[in-house]
N, C-alpha and C positions, 0 to 999 in steps of 0.2 A: 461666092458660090452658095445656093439655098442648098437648107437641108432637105435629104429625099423624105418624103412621107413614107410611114413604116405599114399606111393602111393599104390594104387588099384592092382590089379594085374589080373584083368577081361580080359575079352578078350578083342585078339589083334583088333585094328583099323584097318577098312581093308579102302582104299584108295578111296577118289572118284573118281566119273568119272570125269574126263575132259568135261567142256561144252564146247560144239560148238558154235561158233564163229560165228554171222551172219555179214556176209558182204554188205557194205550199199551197193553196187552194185545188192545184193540179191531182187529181185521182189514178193510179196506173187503170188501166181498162182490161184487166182481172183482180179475182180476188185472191192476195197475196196470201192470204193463208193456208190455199190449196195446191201452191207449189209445194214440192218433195223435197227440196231444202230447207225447208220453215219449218221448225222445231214448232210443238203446238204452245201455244199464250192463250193464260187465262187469268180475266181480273180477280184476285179476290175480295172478296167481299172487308169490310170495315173492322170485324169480329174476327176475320182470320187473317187478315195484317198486323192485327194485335198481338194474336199469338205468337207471330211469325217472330216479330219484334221481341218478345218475351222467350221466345224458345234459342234464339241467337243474341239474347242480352245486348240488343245493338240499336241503336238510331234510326229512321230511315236514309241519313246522310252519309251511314256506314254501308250501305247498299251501291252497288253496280247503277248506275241510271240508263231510264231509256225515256228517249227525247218522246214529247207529246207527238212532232212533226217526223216520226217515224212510220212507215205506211202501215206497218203491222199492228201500232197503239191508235193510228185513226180508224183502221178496220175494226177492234176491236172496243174502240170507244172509250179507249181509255184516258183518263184526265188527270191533271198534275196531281201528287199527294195521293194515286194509287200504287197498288201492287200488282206484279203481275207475274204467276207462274207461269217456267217456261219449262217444259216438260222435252227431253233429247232421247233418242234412241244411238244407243251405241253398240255395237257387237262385243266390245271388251268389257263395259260397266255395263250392259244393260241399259235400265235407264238412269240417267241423271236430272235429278230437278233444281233451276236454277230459280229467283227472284231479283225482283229492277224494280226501281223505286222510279216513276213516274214524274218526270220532271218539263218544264217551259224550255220548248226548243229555240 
């Protein structure tokens, strides 16, 4: 006597779709800075990443990273090997400033 097969026999799988592929070249069709959830980002300059560096005694390897291929550092132009404040509004702290070391997405 064959053994009974312990598989299902429900219906067929039907196949998924294929996702689309966004290409970093792809641009969103606003600018992402001017949404209301986007905390403000600003490059700083060479002389004040220096500081930044000296005043937190730290590396820029010891920094939080944000990818070049993030929309918000190609809006801003920002390029590997910079800084970039991020400036938050909060009802409990007020504001808070954060910094991200620019990194190769």
């Amino acid at each position: 006597m064959p053994a009974k097969s312990t598989k299902s026999k429900g219906a067929p799988k039907t196949p998924k779709a294929p996702r689309k592929r966004v290409k970093e070249e792809e641009v969103p069709s606003f600018k992402v800075t001017t949404h209301f959830l986007i905390p403000k980002h600003e490059l700083l300059p060479h002389a004040e990443a220096g500081e930044i560096l000296k005043e937190f005694n730290a590396n820029p390897s010891q920094f939080p990273y944000l990818q070049v291929t993030d929309p918000v550092s190609k809006e801003i132009g920002a390029k590997p090997g910079d800084f970039v404040r991020i400036t938050r509004s909060s009802e409990t702290a007020g504001q808070s400033v954060y910094y991200r070391y620019v990194v190769e997405g």
